[in-house]
C-alpha positions as CSV (number, residue, x, y, z in Angstrom):
1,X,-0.2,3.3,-19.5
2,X,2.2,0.5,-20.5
3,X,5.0,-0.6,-18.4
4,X,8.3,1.9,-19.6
5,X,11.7,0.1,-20.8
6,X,14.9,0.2,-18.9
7,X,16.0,2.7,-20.2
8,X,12.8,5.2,-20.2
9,X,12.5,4.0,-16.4
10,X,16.0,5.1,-15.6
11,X,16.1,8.0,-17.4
12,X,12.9,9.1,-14.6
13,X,14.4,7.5,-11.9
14,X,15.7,9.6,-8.8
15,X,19.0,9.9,-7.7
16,X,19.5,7.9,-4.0
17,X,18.2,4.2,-3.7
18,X,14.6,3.5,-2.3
19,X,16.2,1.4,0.5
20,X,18.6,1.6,3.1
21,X,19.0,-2.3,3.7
22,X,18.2,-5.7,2.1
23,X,15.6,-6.4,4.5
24,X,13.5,-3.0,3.5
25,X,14.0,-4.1,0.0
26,X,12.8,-7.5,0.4
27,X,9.7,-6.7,2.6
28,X,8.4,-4.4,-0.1
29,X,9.6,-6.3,-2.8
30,X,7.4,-9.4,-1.6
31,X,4.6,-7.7,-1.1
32,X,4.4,-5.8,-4.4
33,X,6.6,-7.1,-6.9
34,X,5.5,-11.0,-5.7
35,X,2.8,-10.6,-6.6
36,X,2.6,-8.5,-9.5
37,X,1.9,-9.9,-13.0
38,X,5.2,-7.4,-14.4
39,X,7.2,-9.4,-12.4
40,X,6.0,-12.9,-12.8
41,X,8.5,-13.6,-15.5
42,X,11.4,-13.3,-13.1
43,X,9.5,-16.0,-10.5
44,X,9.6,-18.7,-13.5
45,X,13.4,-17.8,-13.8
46,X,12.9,-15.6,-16.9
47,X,14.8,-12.5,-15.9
48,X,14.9,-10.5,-19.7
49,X,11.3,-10.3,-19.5
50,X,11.3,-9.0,-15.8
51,X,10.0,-5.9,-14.4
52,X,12.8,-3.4,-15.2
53,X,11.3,-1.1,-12.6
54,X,12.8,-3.4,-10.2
55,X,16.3,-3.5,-12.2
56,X,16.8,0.6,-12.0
57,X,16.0,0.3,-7.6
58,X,19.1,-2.1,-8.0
59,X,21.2,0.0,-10.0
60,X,20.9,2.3,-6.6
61,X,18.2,5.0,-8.2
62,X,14.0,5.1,-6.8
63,X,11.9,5.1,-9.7
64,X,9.6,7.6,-10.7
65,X,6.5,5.6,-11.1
66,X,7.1,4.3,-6.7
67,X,5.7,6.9,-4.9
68,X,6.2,7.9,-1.3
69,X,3.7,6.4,0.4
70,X,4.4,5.6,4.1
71,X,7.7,5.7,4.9
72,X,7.4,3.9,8.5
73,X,6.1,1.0,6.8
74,X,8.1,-1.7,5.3
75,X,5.6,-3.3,2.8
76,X,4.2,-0.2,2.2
77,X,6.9,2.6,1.9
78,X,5.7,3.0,-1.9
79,X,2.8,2.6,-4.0
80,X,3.9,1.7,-7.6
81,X,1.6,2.9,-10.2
82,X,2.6,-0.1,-12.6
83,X,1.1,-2.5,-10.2
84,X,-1.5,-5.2,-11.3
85,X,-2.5,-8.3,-9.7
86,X,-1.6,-11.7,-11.4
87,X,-5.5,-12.6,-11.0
88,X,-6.7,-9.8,-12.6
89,X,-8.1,-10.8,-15.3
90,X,-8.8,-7.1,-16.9
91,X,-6.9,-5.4,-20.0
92,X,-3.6,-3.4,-19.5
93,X,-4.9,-0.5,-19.5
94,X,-8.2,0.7,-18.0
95,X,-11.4,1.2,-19.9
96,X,-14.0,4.0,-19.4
97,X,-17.3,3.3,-17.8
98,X,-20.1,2.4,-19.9
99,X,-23.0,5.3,-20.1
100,X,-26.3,3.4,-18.5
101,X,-28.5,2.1,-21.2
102,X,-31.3,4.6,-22.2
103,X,-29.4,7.8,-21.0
104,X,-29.4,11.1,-22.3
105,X,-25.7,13.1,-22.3
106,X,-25.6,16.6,-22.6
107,X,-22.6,16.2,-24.3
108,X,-19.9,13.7,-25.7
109,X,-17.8,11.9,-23.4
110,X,-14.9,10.8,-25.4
111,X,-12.5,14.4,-25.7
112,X,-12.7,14.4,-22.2
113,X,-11.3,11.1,-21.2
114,X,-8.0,9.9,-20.4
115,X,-7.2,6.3,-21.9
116,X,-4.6,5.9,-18.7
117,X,-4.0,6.4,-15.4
118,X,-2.7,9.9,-14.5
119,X,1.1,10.1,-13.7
120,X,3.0,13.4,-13.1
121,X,6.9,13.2,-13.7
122,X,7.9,14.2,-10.3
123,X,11.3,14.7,-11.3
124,X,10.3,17.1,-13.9
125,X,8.2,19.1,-11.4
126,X,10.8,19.2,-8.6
127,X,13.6,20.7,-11.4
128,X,10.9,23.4,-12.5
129,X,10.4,24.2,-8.5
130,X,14.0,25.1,-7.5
């Protein structure tokens, strides 16, 4: 899963912005967008190649890829799905394990792997619910 545009981010957004103050923002924010490689173009003052996740939360709207996590803790209210470590050193997107060497399968394993993470479109769901 690759990180979404502007606009494909804010067309999934939710309505209602994903913090009350400037101090919930920033307490998240610097523990998951400081240290995020998405974001790592905005610390060397390169802001069009920023995270535009971050840009929809400002425009007032939660994105859909933060999900509720905790919401008594400041650094920890969400858990973004487009999260990745600057020192990881691994591929965008995540790679199946190997079969051990010398092992019989019963059957092949590549129609029933996903090459991504799984995301469900929470916006989508809560529409088809009410």
């Amino acid at each position: 899963m690759s990180l979404p545009t502007f606009d494909e981010a804010d067309a999934r957004a939710r309505e209602g912005s994903p913090f009350s103050n400037g101090t919930e923002g920033y307490t998240w924010m610097g523990n998951w967008c400081g240290r995020c490689v998405h974001d790592a173009p905005a610390r060397r003052d390169d802001y069009a190649n920023a995270c535009p996740l971050i840009l929809v939360a400002l425009t007032g709207k939660t994105p859909a890829e933060w999900l509720e996590s905790d919401p008594y803790s400041l650094a920890d209210r969400y858990q973004c799905l487009m999260f990745r470590p600057e020192d990881d050193p691994g591929p965008d997107e995540p790679t199946p394990v190997p079969d051990p060497p010398g092992q019989l399968t019963l059957c092949p394993r590549e129609p029933y792997e996903r090459p991504a993470r799984m995301f469900v479109d929470t916006l989508r769901e809560a529409a088809d619910v009410s």
